[in-house]
PQR file of N, CA, C, O and H, with PARSE charges and radii, in Angstrom:
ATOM      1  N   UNK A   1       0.806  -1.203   0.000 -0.4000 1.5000
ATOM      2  CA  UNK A   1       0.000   0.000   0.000 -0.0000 2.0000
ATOM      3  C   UNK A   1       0.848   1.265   0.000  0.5500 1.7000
ATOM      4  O   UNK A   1       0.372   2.223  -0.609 -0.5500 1.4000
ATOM      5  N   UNK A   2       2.013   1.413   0.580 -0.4000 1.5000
ATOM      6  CA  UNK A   2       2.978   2.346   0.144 -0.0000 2.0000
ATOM      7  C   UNK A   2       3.352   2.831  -0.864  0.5500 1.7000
ATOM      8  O   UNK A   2       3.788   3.973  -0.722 -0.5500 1.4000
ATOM      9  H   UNK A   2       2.400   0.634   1.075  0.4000 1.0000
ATOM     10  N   UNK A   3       3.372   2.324  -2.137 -0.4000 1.5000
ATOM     11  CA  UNK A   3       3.624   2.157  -3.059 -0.0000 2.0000
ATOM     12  C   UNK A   3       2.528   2.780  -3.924  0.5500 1.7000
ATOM     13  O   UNK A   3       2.797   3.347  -4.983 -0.5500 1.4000
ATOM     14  H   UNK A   3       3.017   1.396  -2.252  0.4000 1.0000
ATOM     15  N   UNK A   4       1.118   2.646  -3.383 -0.4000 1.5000
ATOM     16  CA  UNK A   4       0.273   2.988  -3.704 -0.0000 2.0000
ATOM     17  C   UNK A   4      -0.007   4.591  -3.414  0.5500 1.7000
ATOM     18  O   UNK A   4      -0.454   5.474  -4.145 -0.5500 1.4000
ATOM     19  H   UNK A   4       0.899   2.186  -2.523  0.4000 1.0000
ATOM     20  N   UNK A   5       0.425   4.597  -2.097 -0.4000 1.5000
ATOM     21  CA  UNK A   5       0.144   6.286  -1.328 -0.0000 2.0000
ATOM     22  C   UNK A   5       1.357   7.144  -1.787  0.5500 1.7000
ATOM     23  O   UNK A   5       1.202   8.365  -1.796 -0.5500 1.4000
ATOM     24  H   UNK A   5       0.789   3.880  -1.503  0.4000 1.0000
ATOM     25  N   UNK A   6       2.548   6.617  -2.168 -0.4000 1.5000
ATOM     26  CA  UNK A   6       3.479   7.399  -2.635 -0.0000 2.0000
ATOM     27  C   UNK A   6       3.301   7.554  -4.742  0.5500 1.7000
ATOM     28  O   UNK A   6       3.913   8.369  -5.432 -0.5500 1.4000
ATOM     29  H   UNK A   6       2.674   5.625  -2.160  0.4000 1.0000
ATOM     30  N   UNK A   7       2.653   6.870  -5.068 -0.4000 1.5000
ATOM     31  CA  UNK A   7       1.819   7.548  -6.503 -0.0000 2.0000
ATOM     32  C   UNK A   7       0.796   8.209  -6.685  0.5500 1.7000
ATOM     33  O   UNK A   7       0.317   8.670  -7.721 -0.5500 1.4000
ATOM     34  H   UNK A   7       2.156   6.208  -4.507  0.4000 1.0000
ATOM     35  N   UNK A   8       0.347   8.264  -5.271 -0.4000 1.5000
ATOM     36  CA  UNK A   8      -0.634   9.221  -5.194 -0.0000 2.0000
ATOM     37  C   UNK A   8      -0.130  10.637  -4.863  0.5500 1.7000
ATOM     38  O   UNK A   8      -0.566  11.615  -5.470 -0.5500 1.4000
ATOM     39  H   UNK A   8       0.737   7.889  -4.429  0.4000 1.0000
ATOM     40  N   UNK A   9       1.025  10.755  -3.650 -0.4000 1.5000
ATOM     41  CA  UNK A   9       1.717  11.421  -3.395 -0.0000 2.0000
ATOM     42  C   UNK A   9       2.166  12.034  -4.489  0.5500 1.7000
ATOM     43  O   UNK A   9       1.881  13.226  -4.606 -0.5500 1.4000
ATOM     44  H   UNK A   9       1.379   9.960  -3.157  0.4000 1.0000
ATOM     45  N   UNK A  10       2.747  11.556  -5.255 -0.4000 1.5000
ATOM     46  CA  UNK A  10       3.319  12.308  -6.476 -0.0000 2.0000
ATOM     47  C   UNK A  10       2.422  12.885  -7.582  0.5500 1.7000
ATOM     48  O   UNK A  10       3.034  13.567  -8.404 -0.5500 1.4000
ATOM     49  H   UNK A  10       2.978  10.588  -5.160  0.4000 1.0000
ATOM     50  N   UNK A  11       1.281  12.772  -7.748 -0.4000 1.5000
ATOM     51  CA  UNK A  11      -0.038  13.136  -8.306 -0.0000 2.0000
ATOM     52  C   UNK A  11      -0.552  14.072  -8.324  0.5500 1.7000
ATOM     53  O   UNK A  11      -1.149  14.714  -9.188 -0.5500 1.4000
ATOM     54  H   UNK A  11       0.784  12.218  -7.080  0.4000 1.0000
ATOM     55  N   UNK A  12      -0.103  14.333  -6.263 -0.4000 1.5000
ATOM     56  CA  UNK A  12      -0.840  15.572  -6.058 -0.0000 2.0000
ATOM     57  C   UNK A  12      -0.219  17.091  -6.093  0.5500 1.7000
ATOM     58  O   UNK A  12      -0.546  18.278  -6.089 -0.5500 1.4000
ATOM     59  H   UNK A  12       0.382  13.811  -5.561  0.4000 1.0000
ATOM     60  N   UNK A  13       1.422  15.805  -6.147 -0.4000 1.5000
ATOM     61  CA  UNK A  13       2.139  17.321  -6.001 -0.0000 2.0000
ATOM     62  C   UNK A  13       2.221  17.631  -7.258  0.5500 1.7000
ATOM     63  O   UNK A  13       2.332  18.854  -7.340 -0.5500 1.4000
ATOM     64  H   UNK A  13       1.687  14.840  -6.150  0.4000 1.0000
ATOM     65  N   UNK A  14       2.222  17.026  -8.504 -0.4000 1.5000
ATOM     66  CA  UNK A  14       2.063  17.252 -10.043 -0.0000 2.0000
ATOM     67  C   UNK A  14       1.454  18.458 -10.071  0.5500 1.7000
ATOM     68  O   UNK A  14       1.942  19.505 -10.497 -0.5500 1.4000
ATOM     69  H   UNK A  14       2.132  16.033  -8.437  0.4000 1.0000
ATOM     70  N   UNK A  15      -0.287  18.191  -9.326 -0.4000 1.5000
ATOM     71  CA  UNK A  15      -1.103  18.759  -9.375 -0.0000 2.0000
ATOM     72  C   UNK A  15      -0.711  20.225  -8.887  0.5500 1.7000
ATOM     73  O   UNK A  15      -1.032  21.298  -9.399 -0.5500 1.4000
ATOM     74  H   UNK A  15      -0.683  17.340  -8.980  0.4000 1.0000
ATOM     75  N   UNK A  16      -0.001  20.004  -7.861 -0.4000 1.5000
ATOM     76  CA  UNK A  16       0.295  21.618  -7.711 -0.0000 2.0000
ATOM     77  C   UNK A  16       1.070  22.665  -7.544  0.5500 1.7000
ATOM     78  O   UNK A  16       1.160  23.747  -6.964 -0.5500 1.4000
ATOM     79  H   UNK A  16       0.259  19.132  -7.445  0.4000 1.0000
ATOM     80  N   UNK A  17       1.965  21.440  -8.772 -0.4000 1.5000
ATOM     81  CA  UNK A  17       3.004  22.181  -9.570 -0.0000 2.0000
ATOM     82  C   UNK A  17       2.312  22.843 -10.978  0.5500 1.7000
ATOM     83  O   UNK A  17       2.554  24.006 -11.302 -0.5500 1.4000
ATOM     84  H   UNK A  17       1.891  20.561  -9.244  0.4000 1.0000
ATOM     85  N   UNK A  18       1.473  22.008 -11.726 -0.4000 1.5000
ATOM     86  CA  UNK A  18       1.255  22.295 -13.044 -0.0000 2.0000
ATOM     87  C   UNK A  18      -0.068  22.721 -12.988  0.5500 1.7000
ATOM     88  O   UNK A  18      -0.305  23.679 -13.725 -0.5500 1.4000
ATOM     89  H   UNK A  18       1.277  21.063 -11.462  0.4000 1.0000
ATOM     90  N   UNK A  19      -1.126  22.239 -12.245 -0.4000 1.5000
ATOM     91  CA  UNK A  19      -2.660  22.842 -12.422 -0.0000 2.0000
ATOM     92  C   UNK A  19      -3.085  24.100 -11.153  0.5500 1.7000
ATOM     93  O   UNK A  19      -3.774  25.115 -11.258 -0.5500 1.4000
ATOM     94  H   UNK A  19      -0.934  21.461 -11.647  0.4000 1.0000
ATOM     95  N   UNK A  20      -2.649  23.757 -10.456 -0.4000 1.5000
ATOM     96  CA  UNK A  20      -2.828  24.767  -9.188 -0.0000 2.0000
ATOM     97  C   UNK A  20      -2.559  26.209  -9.346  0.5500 1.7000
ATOM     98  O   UNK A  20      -3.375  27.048  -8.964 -0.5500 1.4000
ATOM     99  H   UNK A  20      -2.090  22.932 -10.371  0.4000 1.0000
ATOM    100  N   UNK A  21      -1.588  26.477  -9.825 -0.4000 1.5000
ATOM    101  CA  UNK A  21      -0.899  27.740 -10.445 -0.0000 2.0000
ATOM    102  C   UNK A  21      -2.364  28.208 -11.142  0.5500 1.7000
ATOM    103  O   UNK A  21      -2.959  29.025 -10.440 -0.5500 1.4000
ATOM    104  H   UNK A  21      -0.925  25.795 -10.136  0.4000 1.0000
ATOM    105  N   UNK A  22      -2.908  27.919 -12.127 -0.4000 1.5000
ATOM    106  CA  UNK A  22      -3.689  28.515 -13.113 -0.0000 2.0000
ATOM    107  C   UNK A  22      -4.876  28.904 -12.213  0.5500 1.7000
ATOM    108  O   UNK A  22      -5.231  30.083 -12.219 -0.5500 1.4000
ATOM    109  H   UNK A  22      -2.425  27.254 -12.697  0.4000 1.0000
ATOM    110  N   UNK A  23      -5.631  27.856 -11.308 -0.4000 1.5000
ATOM    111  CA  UNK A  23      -6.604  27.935 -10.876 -0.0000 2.0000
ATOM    112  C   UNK A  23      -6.627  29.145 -10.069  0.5500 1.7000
ATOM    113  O   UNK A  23      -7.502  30.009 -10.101 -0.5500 1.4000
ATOM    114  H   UNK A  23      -5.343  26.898 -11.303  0.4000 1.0000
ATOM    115  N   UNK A  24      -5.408  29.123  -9.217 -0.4000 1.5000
ATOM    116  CA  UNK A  24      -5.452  30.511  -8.149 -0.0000 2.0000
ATOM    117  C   UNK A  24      -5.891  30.120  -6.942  0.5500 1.7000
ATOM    118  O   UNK A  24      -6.567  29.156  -6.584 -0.5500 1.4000
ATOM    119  H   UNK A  24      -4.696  28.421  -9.191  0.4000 1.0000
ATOM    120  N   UNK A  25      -5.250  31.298  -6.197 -0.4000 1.5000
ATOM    121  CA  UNK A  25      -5.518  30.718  -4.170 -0.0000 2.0000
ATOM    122  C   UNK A  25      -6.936  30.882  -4.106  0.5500 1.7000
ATOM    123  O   UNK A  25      -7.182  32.088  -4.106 -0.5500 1.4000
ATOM    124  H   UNK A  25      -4.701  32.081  -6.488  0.4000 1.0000
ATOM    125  N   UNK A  26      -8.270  29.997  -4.036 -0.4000 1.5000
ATOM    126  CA  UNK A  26      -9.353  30.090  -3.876 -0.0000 2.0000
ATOM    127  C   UNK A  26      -9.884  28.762  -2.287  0.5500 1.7000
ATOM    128  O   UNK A  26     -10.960  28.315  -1.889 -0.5500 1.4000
ATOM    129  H   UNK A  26      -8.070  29.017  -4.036  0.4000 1.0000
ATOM    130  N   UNK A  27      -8.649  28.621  -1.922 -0.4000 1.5000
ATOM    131  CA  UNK A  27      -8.679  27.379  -0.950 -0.0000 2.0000
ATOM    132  C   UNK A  27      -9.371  28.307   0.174  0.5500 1.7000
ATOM    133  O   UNK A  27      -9.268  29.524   0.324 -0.5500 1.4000
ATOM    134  H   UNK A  27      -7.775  28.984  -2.246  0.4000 1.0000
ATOM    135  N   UNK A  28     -10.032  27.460   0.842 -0.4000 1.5000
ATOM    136  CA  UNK A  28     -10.923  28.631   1.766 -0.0000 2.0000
ATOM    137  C   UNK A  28     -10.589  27.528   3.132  0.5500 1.7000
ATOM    138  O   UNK A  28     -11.364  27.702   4.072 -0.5500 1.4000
ATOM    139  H   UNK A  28     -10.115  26.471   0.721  0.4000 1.0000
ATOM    140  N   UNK A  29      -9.864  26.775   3.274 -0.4000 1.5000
ATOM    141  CA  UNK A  29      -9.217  26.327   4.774 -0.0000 2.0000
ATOM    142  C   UNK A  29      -7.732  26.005   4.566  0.5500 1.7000
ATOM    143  O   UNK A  29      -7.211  26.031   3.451 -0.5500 1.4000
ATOM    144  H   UNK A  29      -9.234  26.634   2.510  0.4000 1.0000
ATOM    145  N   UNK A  30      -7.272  25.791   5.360 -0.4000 1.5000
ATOM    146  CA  UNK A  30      -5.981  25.798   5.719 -0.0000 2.0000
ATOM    147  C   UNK A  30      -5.710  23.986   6.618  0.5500 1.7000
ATOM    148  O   UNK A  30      -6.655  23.493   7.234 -0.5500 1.4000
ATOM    149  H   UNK A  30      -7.696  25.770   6.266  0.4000 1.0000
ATOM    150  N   UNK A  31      -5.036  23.621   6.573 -0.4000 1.5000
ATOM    151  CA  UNK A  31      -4.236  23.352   4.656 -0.0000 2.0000
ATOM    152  C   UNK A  31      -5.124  23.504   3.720  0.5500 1.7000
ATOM    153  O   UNK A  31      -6.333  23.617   3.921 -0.5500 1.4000
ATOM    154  H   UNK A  31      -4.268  24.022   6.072  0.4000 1.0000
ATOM    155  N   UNK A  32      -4.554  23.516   2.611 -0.4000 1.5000
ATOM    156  CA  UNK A  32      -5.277  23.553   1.244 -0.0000 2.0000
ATOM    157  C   UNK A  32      -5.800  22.079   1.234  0.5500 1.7000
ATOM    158  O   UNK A  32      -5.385  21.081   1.822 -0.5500 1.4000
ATOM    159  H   UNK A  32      -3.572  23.424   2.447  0.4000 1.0000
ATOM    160  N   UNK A  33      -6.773  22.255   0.437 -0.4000 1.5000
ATOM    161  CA  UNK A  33      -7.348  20.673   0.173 -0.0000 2.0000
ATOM    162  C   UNK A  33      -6.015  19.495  -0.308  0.5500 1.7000
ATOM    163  O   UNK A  33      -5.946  18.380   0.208 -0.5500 1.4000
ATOM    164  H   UNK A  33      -7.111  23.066  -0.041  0.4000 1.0000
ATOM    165  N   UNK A  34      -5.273  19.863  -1.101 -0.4000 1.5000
ATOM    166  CA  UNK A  34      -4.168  19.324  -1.934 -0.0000 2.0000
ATOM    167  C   UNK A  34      -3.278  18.962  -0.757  0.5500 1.7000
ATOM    168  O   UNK A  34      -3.298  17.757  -0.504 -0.5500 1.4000
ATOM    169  H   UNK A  34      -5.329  20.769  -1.521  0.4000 1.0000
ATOM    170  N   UNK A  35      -2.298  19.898   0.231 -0.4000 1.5000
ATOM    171  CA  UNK A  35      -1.912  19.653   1.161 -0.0000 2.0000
ATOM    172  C   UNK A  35      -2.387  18.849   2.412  0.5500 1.7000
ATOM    173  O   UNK A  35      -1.633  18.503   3.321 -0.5500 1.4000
ATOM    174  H   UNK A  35      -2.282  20.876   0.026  0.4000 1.0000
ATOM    175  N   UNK A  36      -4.033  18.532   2.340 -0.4000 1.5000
ATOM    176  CA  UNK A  36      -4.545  17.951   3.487 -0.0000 2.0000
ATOM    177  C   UNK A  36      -4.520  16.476   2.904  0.5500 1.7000
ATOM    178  O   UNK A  36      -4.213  15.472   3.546 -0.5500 1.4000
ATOM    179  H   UNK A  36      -4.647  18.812   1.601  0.4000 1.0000
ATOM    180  N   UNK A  37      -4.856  16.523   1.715 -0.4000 1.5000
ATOM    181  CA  UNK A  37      -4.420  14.792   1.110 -0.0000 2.0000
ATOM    182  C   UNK A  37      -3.574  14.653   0.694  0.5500 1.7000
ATOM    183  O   UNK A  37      -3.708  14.479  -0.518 -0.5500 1.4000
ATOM    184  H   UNK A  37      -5.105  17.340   1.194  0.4000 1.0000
ATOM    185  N   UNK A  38      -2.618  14.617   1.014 -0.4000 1.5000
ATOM    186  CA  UNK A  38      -0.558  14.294   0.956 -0.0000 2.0000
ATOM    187  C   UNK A  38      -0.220  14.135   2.396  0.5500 1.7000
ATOM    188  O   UNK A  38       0.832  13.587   2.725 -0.5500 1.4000
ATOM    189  H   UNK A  38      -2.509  14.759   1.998  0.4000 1.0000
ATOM    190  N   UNK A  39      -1.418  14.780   3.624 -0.4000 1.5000
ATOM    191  CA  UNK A  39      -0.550  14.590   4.892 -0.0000 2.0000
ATOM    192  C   UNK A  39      -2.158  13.201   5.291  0.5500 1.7000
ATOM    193  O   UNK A  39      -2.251  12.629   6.377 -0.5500 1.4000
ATOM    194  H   UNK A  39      -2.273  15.225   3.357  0.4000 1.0000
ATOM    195  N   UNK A  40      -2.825  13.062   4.514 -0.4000 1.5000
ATOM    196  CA  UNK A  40      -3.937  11.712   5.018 -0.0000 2.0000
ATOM    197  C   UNK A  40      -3.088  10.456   4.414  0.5500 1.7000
ATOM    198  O   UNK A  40      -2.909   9.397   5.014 -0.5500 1.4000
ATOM    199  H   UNK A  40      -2.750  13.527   3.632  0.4000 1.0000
ATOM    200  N   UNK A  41      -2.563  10.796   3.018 -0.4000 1.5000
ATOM    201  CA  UNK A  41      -1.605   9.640   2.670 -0.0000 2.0000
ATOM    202  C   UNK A  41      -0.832   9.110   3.224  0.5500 1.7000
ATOM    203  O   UNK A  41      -0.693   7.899   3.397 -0.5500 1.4000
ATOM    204  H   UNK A  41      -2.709  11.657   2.530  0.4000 1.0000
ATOM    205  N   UNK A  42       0.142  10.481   3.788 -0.4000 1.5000
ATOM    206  CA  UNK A  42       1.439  10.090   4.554 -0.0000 2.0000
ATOM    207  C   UNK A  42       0.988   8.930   6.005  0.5500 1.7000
ATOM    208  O   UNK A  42       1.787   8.187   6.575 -0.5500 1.4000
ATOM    209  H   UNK A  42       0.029  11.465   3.648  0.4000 1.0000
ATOM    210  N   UNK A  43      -0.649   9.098   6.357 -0.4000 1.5000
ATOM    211  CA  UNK A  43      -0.604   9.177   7.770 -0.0000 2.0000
ATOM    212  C   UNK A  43      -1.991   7.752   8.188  0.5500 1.7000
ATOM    213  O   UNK A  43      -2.302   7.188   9.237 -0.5500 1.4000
ATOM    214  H   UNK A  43      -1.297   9.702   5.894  0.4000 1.0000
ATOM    215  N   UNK A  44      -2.442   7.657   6.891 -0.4000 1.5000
ATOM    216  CA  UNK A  44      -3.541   6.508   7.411 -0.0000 2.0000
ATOM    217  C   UNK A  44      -3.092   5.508   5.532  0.5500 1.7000
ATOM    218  O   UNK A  44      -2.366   5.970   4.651 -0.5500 1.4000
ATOM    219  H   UNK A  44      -2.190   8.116   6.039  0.4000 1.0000
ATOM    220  N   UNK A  45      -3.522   4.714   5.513 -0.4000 1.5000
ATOM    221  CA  UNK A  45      -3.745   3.300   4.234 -0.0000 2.0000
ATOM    222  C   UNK A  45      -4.665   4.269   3.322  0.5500 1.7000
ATOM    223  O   UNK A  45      -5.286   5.214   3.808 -0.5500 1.4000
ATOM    224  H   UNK A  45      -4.112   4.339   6.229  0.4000 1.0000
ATOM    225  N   UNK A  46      -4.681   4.023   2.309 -0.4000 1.5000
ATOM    226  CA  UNK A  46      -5.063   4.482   0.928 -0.0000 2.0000
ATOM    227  C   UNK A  46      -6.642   5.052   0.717  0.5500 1.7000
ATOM    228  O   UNK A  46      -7.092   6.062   0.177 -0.5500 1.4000
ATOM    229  H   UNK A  46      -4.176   3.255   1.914  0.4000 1.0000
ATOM    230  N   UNK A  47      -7.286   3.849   1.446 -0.4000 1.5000
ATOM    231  CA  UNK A  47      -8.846   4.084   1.236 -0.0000 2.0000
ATOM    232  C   UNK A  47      -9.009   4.875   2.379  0.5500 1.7000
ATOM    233  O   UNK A  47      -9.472   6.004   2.211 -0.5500 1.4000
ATOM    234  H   UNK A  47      -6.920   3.028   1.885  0.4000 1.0000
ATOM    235  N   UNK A  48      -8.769   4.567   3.318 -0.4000 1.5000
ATOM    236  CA  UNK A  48      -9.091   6.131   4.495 -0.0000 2.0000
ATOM    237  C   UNK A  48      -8.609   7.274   4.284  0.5500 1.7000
ATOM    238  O   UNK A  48      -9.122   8.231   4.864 -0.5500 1.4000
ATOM    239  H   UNK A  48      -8.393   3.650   3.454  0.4000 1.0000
ATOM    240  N   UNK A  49      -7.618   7.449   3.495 -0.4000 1.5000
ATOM    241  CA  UNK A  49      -6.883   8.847   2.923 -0.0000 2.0000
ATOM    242  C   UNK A  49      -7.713   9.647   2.161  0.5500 1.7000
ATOM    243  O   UNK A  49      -7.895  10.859   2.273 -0.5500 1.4000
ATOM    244  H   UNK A  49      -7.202   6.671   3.024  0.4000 1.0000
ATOM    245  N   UNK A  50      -8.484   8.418   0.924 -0.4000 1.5000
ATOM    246  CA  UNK A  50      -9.021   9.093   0.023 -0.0000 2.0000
ATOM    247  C   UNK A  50     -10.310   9.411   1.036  0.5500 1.7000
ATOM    248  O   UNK A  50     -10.734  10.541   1.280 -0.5500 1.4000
ATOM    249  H   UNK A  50      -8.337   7.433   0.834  0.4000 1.0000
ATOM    250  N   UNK A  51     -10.725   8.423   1.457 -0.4000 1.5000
ATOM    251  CA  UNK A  51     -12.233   9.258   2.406 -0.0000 2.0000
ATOM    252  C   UNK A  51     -12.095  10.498   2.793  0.5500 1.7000
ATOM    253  O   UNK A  51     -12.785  11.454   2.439 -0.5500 1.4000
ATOM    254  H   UNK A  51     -10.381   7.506   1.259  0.4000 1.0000
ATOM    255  N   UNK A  52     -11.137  10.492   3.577 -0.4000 1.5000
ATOM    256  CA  UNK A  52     -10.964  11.641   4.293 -0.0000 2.0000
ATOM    257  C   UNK A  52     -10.705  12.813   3.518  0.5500 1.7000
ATOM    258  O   UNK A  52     -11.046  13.904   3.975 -0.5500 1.4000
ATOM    259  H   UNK A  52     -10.577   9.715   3.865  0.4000 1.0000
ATOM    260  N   UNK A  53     -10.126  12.726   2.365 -0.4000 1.5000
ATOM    261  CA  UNK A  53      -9.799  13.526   1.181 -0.0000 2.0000
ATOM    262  C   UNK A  53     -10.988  14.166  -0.001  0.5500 1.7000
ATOM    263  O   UNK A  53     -10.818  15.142  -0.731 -0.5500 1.4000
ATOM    264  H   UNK A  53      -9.849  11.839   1.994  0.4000 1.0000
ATOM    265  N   UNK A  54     -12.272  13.236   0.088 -0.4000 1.5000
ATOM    266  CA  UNK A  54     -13.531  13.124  -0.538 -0.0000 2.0000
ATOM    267  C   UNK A  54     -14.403  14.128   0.611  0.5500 1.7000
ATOM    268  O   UNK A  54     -15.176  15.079   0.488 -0.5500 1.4000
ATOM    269  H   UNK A  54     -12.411  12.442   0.681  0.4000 1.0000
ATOM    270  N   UNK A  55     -13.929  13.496   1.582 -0.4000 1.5000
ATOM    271  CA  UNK A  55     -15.602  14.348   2.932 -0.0000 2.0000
ATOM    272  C   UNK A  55     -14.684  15.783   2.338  0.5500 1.7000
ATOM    273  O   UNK A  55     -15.110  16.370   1.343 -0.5500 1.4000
ATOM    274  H   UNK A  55     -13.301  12.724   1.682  0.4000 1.0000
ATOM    275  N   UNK A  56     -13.458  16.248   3.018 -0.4000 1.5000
ATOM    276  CA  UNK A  56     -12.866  17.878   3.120 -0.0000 2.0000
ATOM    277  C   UNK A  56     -13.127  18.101   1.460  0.5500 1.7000
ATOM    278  O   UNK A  56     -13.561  19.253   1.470 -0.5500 1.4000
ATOM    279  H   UNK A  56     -13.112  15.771   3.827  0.4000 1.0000
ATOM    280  N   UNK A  57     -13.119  17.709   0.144 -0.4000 1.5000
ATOM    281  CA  UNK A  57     -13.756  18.137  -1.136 -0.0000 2.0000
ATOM    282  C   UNK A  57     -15.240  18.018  -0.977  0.5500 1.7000
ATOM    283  O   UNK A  57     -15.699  17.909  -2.114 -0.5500 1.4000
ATOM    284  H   UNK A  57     -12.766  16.773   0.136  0.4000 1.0000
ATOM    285  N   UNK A  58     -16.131  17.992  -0.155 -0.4000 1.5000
ATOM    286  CA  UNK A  58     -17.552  17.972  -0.304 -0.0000 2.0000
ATOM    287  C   UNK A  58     -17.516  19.179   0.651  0.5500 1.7000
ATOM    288  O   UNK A  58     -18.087  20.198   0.262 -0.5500 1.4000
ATOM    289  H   UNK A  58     -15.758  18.081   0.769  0.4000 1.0000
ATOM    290  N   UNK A  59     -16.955  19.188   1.770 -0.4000 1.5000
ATOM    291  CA  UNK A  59     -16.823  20.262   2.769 -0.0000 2.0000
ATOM    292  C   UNK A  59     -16.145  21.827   2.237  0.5500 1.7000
ATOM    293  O   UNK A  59     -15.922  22.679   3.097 -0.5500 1.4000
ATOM    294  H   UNK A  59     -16.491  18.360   2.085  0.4000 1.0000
ATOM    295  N   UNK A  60     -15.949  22.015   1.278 -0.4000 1.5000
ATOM    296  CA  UNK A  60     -15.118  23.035   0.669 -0.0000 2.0000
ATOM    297  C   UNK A  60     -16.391  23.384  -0.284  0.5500 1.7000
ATOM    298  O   UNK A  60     -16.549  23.050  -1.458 -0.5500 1.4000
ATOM    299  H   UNK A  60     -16.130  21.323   0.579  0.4000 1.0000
ATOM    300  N   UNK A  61     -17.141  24.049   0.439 -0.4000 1.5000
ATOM    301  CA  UNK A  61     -18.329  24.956  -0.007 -0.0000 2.0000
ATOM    302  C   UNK A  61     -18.459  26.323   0.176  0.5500 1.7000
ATOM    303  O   UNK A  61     -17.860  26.847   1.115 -0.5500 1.4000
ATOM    304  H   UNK A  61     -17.012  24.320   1.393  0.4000 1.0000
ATOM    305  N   UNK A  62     -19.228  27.062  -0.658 -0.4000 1.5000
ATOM    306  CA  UNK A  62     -19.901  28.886   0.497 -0.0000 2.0000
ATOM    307  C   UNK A  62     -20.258  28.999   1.060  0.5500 1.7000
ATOM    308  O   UNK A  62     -20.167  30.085   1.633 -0.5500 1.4000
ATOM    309  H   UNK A  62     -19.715  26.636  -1.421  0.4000 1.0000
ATOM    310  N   UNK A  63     -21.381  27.605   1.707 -0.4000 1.5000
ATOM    311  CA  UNK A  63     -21.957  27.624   2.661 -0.0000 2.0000
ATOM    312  C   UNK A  63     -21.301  27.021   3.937  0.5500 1.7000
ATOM    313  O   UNK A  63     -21.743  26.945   5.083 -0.5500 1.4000
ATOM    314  H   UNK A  63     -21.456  26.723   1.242  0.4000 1.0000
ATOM    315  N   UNK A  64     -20.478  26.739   3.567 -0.4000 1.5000
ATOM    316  CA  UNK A  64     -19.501  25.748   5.167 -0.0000 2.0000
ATOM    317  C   UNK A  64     -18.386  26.761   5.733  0.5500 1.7000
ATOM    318  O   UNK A  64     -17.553  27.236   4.961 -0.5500 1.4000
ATOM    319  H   UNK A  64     -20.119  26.801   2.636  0.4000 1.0000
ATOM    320  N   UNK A  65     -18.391  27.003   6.776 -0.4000 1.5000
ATOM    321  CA  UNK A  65     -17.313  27.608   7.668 -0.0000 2.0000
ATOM    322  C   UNK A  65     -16.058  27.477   6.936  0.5500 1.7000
ATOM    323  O   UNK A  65     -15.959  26.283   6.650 -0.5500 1.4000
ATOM    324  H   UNK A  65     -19.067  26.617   7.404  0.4000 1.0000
ATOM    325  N   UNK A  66     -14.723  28.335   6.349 -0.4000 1.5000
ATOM    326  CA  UNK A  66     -13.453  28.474   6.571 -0.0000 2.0000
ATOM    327  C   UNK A  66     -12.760  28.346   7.700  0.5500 1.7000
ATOM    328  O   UNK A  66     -13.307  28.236   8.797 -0.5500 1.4000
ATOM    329  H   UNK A  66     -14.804  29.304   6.581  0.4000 1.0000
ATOM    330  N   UNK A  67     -11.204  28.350   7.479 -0.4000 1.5000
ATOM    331  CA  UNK A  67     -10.264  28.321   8.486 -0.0000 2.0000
ATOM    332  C   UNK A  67      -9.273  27.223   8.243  0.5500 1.7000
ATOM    333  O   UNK A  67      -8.813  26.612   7.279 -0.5500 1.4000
ATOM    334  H   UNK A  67     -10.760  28.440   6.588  0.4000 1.0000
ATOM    335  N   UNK A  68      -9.103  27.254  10.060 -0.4000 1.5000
ATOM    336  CA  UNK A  68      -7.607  26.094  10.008 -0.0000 2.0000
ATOM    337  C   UNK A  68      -8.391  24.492  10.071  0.5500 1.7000
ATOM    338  O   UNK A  68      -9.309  24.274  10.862 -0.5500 1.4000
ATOM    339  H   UNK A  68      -9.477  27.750  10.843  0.4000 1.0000
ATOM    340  N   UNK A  69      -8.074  23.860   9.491 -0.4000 1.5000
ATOM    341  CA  UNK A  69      -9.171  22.142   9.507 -0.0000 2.0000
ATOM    342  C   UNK A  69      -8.151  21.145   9.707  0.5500 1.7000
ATOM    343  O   UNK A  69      -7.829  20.383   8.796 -0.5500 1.4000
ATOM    344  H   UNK A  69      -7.328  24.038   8.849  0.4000 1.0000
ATOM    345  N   UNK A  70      -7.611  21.108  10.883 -0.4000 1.5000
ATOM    346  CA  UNK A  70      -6.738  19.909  10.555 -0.0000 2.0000
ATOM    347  C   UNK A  70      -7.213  18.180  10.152  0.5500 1.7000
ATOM    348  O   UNK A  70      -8.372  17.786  10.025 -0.5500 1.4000
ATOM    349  H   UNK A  70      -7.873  21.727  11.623  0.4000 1.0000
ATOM    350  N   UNK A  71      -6.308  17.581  10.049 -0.4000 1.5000
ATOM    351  CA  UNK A  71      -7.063  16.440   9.798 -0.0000 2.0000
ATOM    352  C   UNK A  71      -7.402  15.563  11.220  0.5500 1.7000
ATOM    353  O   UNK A  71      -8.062  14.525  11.163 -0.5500 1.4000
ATOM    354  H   UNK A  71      -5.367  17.901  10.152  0.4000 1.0000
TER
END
């Protein structure tokens, strides 16, 4: 599963090396969504990473509170 979380790892940072730039700082908690799933990878198995990575992308609304969200 390492193997697995460290290609994901590298995915995301792709992501925000090459797509992130364009989109612009519109992250409305802290970490950024991108940064909060690279530290769920580092820190739980693959499928709980992505959960946890899926709820904070459903939670990243206008209507939901900002701020600091740790995981």
């Amino acid at each position: 599963m390492k193997i697995i979380n460290n290609f994901f790892i590298q995915l995301v940072k792709l992501y925000q090396l090459s797509i992130s730039p364009w989109i612009g700082k519109n992250c409305r908690y802290i970490p950024t969504c991108s940064e909060y799933m690279i530290f769920c990878l580092k820190k739980f198995h693959f499928f709980k990473a992505i959960f946890f990575s899926i709820k904070r992308i459903f939670r990243c609304n206008p209507w939901n509170k900002s701020g600091y969200d740790p995981i």
